[in-house]
N, C-alpha and C positions, 0 to 999 in steps of 0.2 A: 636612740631610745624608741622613738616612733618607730623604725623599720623591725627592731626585734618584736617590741609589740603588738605590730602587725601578723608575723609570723606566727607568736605565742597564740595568738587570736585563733588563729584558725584552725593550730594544731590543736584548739579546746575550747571549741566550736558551744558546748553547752555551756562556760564557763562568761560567754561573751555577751554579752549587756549591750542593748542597742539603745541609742537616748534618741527620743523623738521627739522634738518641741513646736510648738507654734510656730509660724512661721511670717512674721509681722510686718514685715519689713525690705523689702529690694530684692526680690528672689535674684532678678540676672541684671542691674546694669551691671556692676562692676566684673559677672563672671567674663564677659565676653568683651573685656577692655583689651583694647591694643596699646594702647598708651605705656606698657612697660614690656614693651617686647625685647627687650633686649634683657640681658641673663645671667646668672653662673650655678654651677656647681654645691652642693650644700659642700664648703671647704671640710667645717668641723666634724661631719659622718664621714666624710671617706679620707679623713684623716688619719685613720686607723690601718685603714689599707694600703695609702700610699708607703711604700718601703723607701723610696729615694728623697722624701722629706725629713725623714727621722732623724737624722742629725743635725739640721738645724734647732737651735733653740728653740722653745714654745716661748708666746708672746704671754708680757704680762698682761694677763686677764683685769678688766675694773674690779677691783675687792669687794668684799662684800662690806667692806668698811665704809664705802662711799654709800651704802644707800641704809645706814646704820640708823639714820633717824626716822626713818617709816618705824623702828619699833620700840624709840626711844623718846621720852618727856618730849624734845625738842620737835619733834611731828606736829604735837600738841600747836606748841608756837604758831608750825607754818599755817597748819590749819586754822589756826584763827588767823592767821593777818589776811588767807585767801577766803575768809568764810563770807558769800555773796550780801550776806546780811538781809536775807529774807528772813521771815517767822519761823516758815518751815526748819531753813538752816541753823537758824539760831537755835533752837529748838534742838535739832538734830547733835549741835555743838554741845551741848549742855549735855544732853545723854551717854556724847562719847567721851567727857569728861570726866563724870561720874561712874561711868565704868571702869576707867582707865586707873582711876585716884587709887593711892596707894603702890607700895611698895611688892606688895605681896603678889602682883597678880603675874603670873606666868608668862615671860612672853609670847608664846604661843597666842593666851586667852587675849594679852594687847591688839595682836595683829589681827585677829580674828577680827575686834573691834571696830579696829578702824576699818579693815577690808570692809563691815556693813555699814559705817557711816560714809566711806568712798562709795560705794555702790547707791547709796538712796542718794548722793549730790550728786553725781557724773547722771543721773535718770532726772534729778531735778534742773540740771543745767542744760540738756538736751532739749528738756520738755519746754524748757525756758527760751531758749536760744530760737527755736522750731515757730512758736505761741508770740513772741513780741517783735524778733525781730533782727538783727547785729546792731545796729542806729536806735534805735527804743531802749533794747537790754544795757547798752554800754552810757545812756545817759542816768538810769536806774541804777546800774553797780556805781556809777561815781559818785552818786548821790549818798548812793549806802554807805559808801567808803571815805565819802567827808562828814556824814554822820557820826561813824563809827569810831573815827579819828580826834575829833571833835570831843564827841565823852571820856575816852582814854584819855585826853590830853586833861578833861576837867577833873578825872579822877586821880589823874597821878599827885603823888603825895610827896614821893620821895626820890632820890637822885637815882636810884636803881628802878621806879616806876617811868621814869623819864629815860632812860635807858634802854628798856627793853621798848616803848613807846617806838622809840629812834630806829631800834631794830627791827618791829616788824614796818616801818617805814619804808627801811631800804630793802627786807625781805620783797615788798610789794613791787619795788621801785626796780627794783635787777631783776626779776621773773619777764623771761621771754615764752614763748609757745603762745598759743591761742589765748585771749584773755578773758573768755567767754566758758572758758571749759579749762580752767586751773586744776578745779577737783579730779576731773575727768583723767585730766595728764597723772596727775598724783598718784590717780587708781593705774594707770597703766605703770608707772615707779614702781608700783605695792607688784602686782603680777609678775614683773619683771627679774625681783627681788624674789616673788619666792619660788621662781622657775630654776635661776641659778643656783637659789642656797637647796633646792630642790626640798623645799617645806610642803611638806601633805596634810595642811589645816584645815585644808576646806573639803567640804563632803562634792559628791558628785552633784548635786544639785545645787549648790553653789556658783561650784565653777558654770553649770548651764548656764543658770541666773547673770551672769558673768559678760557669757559669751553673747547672750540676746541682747545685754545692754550694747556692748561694743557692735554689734551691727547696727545701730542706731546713731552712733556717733557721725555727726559730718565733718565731712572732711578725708577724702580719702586717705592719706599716711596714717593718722591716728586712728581711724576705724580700721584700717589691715593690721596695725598691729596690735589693736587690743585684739581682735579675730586670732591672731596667730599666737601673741601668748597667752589668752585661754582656750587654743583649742590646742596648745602642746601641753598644758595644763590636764587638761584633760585627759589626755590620750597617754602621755606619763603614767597615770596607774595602770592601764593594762589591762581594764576590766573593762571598759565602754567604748564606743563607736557610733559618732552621730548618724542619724540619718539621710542620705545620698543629699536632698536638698541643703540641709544646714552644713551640713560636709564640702557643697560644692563654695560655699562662702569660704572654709578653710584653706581651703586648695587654692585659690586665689592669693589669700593672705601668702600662701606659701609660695606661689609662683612671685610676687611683688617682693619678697624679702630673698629672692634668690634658692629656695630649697624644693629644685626642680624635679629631683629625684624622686623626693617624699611623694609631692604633687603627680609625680605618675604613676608610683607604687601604689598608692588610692585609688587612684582613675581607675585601673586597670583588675584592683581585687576585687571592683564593685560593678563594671561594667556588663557581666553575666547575669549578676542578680538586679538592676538597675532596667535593663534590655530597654533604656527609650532614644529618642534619636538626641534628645536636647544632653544629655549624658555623653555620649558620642562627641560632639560637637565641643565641650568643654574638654575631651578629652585633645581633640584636635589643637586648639586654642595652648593647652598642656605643650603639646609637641613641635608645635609654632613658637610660643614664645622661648622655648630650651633650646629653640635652633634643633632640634631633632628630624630633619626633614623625609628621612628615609623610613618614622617611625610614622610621620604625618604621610606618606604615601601608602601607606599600608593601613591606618587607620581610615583615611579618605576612602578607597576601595571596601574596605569591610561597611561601611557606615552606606555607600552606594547601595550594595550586593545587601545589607539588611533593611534597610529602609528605603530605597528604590534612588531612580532618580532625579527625581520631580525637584528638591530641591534642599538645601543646606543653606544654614542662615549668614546672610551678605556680609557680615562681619567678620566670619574665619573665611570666607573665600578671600575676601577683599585683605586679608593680611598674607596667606597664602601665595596670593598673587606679586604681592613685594616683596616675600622672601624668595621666591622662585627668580622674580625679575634680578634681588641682590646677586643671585648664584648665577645667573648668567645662563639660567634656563631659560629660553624667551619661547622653547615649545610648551612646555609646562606651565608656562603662565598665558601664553596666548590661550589654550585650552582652557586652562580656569578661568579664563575670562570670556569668552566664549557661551561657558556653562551659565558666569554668572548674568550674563544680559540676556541667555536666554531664559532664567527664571525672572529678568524683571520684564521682559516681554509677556511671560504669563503670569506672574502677577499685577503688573504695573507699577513706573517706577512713580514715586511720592515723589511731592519737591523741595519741603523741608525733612531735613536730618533729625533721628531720632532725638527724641531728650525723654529720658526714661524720666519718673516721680515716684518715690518710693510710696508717698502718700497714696499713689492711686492703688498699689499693691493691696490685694487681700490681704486676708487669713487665709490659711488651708486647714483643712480639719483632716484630710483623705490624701493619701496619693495620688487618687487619681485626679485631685482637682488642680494639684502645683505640675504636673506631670500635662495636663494637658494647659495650661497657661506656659511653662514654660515649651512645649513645644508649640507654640500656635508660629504660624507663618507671619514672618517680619517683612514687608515691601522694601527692595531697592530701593533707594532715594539718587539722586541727580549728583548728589552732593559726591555719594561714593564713587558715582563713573566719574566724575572730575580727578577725584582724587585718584581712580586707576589711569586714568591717562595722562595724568599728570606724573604717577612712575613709573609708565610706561615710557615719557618723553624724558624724565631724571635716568633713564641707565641705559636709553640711545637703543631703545625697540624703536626706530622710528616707522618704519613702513607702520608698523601692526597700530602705533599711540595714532595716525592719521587716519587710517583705517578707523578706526575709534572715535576719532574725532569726527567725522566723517556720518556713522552714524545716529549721533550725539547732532549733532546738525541738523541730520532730516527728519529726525523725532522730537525734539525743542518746537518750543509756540514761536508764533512770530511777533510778538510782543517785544523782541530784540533780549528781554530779562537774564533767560537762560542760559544764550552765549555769552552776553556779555560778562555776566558770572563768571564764565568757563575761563574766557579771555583774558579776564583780571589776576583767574586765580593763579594762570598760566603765564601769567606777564608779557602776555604777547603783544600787550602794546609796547613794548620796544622794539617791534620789529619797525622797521626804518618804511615798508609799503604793504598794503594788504596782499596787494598779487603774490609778494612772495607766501604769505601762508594760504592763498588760492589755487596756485600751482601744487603746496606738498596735499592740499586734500583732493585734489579735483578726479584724480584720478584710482580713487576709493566711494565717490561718489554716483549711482545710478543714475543713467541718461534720461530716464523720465521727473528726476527731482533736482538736477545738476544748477541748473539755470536758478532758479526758486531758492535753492539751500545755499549759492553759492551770494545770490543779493544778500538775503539771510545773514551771511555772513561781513560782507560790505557794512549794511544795515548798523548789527554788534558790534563791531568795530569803530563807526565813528560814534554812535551811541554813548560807547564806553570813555572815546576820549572827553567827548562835551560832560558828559556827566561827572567826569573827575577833575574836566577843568586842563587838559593835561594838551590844546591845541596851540598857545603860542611856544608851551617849552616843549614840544615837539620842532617844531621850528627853528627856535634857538639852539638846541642843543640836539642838533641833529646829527652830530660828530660821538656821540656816545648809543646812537641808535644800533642793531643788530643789523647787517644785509643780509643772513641767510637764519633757517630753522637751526642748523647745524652750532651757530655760534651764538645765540639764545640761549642754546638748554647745555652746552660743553659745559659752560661754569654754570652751576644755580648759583653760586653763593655770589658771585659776581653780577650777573643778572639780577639776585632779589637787591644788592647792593645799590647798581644803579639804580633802577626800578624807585626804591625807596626816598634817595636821592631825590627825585626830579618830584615826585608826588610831595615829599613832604616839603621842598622848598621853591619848589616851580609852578606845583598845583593853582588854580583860581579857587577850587573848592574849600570847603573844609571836609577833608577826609581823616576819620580817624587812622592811622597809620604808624603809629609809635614803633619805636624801633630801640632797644635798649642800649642806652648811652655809650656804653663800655664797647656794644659792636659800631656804633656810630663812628665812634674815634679808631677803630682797628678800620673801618670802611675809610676814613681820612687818609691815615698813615700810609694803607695799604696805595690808594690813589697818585702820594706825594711820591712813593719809591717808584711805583709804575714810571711816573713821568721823570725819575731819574732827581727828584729833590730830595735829598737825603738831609740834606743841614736843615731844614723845614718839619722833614719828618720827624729829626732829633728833638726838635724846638717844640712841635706837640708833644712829644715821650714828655719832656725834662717838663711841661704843665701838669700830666696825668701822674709824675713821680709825686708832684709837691701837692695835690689834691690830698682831701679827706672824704673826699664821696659826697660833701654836703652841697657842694658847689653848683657850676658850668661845667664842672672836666668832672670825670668818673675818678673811681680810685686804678692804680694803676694795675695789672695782670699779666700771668705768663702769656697771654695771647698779642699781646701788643708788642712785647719783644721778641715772640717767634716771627714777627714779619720781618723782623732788622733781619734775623739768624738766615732768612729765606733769601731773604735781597743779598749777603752777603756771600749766601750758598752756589747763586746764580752766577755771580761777578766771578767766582771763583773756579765757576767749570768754562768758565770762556778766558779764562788767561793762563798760561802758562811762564807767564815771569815770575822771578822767585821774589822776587821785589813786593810786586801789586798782592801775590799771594801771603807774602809776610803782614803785612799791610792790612790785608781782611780779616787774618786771623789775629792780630792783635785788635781788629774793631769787635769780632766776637767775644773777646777776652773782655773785653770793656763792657758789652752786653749782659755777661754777666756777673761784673763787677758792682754793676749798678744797680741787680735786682737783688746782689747779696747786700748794696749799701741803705737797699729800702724795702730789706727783708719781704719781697716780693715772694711766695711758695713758688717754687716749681710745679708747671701740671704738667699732662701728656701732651700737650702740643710744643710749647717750647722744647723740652728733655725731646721729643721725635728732631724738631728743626735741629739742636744741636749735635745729636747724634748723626744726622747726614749729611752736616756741614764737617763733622770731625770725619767723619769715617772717607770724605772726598778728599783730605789735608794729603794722606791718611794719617791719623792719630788717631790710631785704635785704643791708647790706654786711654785719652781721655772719653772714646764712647763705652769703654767697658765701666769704669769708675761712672757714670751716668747709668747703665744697662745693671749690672752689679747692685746696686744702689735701691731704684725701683723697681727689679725684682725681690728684694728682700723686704722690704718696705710693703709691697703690695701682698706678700703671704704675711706678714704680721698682721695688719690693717684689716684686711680681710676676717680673720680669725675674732680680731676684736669685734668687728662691725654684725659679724652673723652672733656674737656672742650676746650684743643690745639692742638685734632685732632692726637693725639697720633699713631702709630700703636700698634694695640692691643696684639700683640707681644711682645712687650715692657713695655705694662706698668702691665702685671700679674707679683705681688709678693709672691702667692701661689698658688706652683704648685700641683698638683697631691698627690705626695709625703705627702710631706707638709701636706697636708688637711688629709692624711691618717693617719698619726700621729694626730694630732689633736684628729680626731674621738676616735682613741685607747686611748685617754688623757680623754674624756669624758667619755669614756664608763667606763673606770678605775674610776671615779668622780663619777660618778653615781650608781656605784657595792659597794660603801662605802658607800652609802645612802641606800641600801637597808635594807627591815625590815623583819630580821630575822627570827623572830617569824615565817615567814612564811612555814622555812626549816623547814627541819627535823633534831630531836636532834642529833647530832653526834660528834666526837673529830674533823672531819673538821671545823666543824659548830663555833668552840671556838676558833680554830688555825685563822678563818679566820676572826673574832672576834675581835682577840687581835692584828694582821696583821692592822686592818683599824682602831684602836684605835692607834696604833702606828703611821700609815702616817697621820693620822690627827690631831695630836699633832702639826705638823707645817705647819699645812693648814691655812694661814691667807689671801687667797689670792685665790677668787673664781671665777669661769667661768663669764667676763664679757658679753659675746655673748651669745644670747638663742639659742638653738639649730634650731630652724625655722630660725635664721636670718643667722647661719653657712650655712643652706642646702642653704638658696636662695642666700648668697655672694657665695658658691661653685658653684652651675651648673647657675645661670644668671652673675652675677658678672665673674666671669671667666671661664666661659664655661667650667668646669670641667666633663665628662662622665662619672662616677664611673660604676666600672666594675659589675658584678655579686656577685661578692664575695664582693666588698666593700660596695655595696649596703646592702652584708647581716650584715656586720659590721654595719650599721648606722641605721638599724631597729634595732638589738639587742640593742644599746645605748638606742636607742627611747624605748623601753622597759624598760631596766633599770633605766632610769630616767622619768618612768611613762607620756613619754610628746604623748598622741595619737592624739592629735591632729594635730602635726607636724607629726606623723604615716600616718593618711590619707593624708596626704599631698605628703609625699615622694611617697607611695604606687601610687598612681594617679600617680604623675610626671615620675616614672621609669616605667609604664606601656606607658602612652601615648604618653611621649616624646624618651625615651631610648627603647621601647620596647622591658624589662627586664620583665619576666614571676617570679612566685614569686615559688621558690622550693616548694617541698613540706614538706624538713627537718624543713625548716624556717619559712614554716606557722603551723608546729606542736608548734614552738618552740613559736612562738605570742599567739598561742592559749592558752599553759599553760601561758604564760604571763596573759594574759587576765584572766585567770581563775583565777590566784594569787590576780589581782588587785579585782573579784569578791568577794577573801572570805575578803582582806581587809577593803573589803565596807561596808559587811556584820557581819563583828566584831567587827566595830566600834559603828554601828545599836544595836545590841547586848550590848555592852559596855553602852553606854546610855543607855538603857533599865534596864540592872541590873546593877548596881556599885558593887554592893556585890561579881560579878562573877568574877573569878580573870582572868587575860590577855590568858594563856595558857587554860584554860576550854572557854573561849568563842573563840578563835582561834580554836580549835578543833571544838565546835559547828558550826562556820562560815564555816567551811569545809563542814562537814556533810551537813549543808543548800545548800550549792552550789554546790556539789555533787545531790544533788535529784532534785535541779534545773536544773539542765545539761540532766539527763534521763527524765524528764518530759518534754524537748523541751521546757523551759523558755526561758535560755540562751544560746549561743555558739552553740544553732542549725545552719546548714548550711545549705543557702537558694540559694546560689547561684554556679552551673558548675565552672565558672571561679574563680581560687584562691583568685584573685586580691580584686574583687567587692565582693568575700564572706565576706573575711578579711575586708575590709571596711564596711560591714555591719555590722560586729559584733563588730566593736570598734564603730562605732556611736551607735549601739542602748546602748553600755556601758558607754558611756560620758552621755548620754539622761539618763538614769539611777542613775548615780554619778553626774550631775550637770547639771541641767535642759539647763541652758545657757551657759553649753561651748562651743554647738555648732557655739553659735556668731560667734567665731573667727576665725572660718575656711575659711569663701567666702571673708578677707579680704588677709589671707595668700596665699588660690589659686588663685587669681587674682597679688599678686605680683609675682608667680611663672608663670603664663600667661595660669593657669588652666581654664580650662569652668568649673564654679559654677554648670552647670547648672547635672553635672554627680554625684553630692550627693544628685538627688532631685528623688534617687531611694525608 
């Protein structure tokens, strides 16, 4: 709807309505939040497009039945059991009563009603909430609500006044969300309802009214999504288009709910007429958080080349800088970081972290006044180079994070504050000696500040232990200390593990340091199997099974049982007896006998462990029956969750992990299809023969998902990035399971969206692909021709053919400089070769991927 709209827009350009409102409230924290950097695809717009989903089922949608009482008598109810029982509201109730009463009134004019009795509570709850307090208002509303309870109860007369008394009781008593902002939620019910039933009762001024209140709302989940369903609201009719500022609050909403698409086709229609750098910069932030990073290189350079180089605000470098570092780019983020310390050299870095206040925000009455607020220069703070060195040292740039460190050193007061900071935040007090982390900087350090920055260092370091109290359990438990940088930052999750460990039960301080129960006891477990105590480990599970969460022990989770599935994963690649192996896999069997005996969910980490403990057995049906499963589950779920405005945070069921198992499930799937014949004769050749005759003995149960519909649910469906290396995992698959069409597919998508170059071991390794699938072609050609020739004499022959084919520049000639577009050249002209029309299928699969067709028409 929005993107046709957009279009209509433009093509009737006088017909387009611009809305321009006040501007009251938070111009930019939340545009330039990194907190939801992670993504997907708007599933339900390019639903349309994808061709290879259509015959799955559509999932049942929530009806409109379920939100039936926003326009029926019984609304009435809720609204009074939630009415705050102020004057104003009371007041307000009476009105909407009286309008309501009777039989005769349209539902239409109902909704209408209550939409303005929700709009003047959800402003008087805000204003309320803002003005007393959460601790003042919540002693006030109790007040009110044993008042109010209290008269009802003097009033009731009869068994059915004592009745309904009861019901709005437990109405009160089952209501979860925020308790402070019941109305509020109500009105986002009302919008949400008439988005799907697609009701056009409210005028444009309205919906504005609407939308100004929902930027107001705290709390960010419920302020993006009142933002997103009154500005799809909105934008639905086809006649209007906020103004860039109140536009940029939209885009947000839509990046946070997953609709990444939408949020660039805005960016991007408005970026000409917009022409400021703070525009620019949201649109960057756009293309960071959709993992679009080949679109964020290009927007970075435009944004340079328009607005100079002086400076881009420390927020989209510094996320920049971690997407680069995840991809394995460590040139492209040492550069952006680089950039960015050299604008806090000319600005100066601050030492606390922003904390924006919407309170201090104006009004704007002008463009030019939000336009130059939103662009004013934002200072680096300290806070942010901790945190880039800190993932500079989580994805093993080590030289460049010491380096960093290094001049983070000779720029800090000697007050000891500011390292110590760094040190804490870094956990480097578990390193076992300072010298070892004086050796990895010393020699990033200049000879005139070496000595100085290096006490400096000393200094923060025992600073940090006194002050957290942390010198006799350094001492005791000196056996869990790190001896190198190397083995500190390998695991974080293990490091923050220990780390929290000794502080929280070793410390002399009192440091706040909480640490959530549920990982506490997975940090136990994990510890008990390390040391090889398994019947210990089982004896905390069988506590966490029989818990209710009110306790000492947490309630129990798929993550507690993925470490049994891990420990038994390990035992299981170090033994080769059929014995100890039957043995592990009947303890897995019990793993999750126990989570179906106490209806534990399934998440993505358990369903990953089990799938790489089955696929090592090998027992490929039982990781397809798991793979099968939560891929079907995850396009339903999906569907519903963009449908109630979800945060897209919330509703990915596979993550990362998850999907990386998967691929190794396939690739393993498709390496037992391969045809032999091809290899060369050897004793591997029989071992691995008898190997795939073995696991296929109990394959009854095959890959429900084509490998094109896994890539496009991975990077659109859930915004997944796959790194370099995983990339090269899912071309080798595409190879082994002969799918090139999904080849050119990936290839384009990791170039122009991830701008992911393609190695050169990996395009050797396509090219013999390719060449295999030549003499296969050519064997078969062969094969028909003579019958009489037996399978091994024409597989030699189809060799030799494709061999002299190859030195005569037939085939597998390179035509083009760049990897990418050679390798795509040479698998199209070999599909056009093997099957005149398999090209068909390609301009429908890049178009669900949101390819340009028009880059295969080399």
């Amino acid at each position: 709807m929005l993107r046709r709209m957009l279009l209509a827009s433009r093509a009737n350009a006088q017909q387009f309505r611009q809305i321009r409102t006040r501007y009251p409230a938070a111009l930019n924290p939340a545009l330039f939040s990194t907190e939801t950097t992670a993504s997907s695809s708007d599933y339900l717009k390019s639903a349309q497009e994808v061709k290879a989903s259509d015959e799955q089922a559509k999932p049942e949608l929530p009806s409109d039945a379920e939100q039936s009482d926003l326009i029926s008598g019984n609304m009435l109810d809720v609204l009074t059991a939630h009415n705050p029982g102020f004057k104003r509201s009371q007041a307000n109730l009476r009105r909407l009563k009286a309008q309501v009463s009777g039989n005769a009134i349209p539902p239409e004019e109902r909704m209408r009603a209550i939409f303005g009795y929700l709009l003047q509570e959800s402003r008087d709850e805000v204003t309320r909430l803002r003005e007393l307090g959460p601790e003042k208002l919540s002693t006030v509303l109790q007040t009110h609500r044993e008042n109010a309870h209290l008269r009802r109860k003097q009033h009731a007369q009869t068994a059915e006044d004592l009745a309904a008394l009861m019901a709005q009781e437990l109405m009160i008593n089952s209501t979860g969300g925020d308790k402070y902002l019941q109305n509020t939620e109500h009105l986002l019910l009302l919008l949400l309802h008439m988005l799907r039933s697609k009701s056009q009762i409210l005028d444009i001024d309205q919906i504005v009214e609407v939308f100004e209140t929902c930027k107001l709302i705290p709390g960010t989940q419920n302020r993006l999504k009142g933002i997103l369903l009154s500005g799809r609201l909105l934008y639905s009719l086809g006649k209007v288009r906020m103004d860039p500022f109140n536009e940029s609050f939209y885009i947000d909403a839509l990046l946070y709910h997953g609709y990444y698409k939408d949020a660039w086709q805005l960016f991007e229609s408005y970026k000409d007429r917009v022409n400021q750098r703070w525009w620019y910069e949201m649109g960057m932030m756009v293309t960071l958080r959709s993992n679009q990073l080949r679109k964020y290189d290009l927007l970075f350079r435009q944004t340079i080349d328009k607005f100079g180089e002086s400076y881009v605000r420390p927020k989209v470098l510094k996320t920049a800088i971690k997407k680069k570092l995840y991809m394995g780019d460590f040139k492209s983020a040492n550069k952006l970081t680089e950039y960015f310390m050299q604008i806090g050299r000319d600005l100066g870095f601050e030492k606390a972290a922003h904390h924006d206040s919407s309170d201090e925000v104006p009004n704007f009455d002008a463009e030019e006044q939000a336009n130059e607020f939103l662009n004013a220069l934002e200072n680096p703070t300290y806070s942010d180079v901790m945190d880039i060195i800190q993932a500079h040292l989580f994805r093993r740039n080590y030289a460049y994070a010491f380096k960093l460190f290094a001049q983070f050193l000779e720029q800090a007061d000697s007050q000891n504050t500011d390292v110590a900071q760094l040190l804490v935040r870094l956990q480097m007090l578990m390193i076992n000696d300072i010298e070892t982390l004086k050796k990895a900087i010393q020699p990033f350090l200049k000879p005139n500040t070496e000595r100085e920055a290096l006490s400096k260092l000393e200094a923060s370091f025992n600073f940090s232990i006194e002050n957290i109290g942390l010198s006799d359990a350094r001492r005791a438990l000196d056996f869990l200390l790190f001896r190198n940088m190397e083995a500190l930052t390998s695991q974080p999750a293990m490091t923050g593990l220990v780390y929290k460990y000794i502080v929280q039960n070793w410390a002399d301080s009192e440091t706040d340091n909480s640490i959530d129960p549920s990982k506490k006891f997975q940090g136990i477990i994990k510890i008990l199997l390390i040391n090889k105590q398994e019947d210990a480990a089982l004896q905390v599970l069988s506590k966490l099974e029989q818990s209710d969460g009110s306790g000492f022990y947490p309630r129990v989770n798929g993550h507690h049982y993925s470490l049994f599935a891990d420990y038994y994963l390990k035992a299981l690649m170090g033994t080769k007896s059929v014995l100890k192996r039957e043995r592990l896999i009947d303890k897995v069997h019990k793993v999750v006998g126990r989570m179906e005996r106490f209806s534990v969910p399934f998440n993505a980490t358990i369903t990953a462990s089990l799938i790489a403990f089955y696929r090592e057995v090998p027992d490929l049906e039982e990781c397809f029956k798991l793979i099968n499963s939560i891929l079907v589950e995850n396009s339903r779920s999906s569907e519903v969750a963009m449908n109630n405005a979800t945060p897209f945070f919330e509703m990915r069921l596979v993550t990362s992990k998850l999907y990386q198992e998967i691929w190794k499930t396939y690739r393993l799937y498709h390496s037992f299809s391969a045809d032999w014949s091809l290899l060369e004769p050897s004793s591997y050749r029989m071992g691995w023969k008898s190997y795939v005759l073995g696991a296929k003995k109990t394959l009854n149960v095959k890959p429900a998902v084509p490998m094109s519909e896994l890539f496009r649910q991975m990077v659109e469906l859930d915004n997944i990035m796959p790194t370099p290396k995983f990339y090269s995992n899912i071309l080798i698959t595409l190879a082994k399971g002969r799918d090139f069409i999904t080849m050119i597919a990936v290839l384009q998508y990791m170039k122009t969206k991830h701008a992911v170059v393609l190695e050169d071991a990996l395009q050797k390794y396509l090219y013999v692909s390719l060449e295999r699938a030549y003499v296969e072609l050519e064997r078969k050609g062969i094969s028909s021709g003579n019958s009489v020739l037996g399978f091994q004499s024409a597989t030699t022959l189809a060799k030799e053919k494709v061999k002299s084919m190859i030195q005569e520049g037939q085939v597998l000639k390179k035509l083009y400089e760049d990897p990418t577009n050679d390798m795509v050249s040479q698998i199209s002209s070999y599909i056009k070769k093997a099957d005149p029309t398999g090209m068909e299928t390609l301009p429908p699969l890049l178009r669900s991927l949101g390819l340009d067709t028009s880059l295969m028409k080399h």
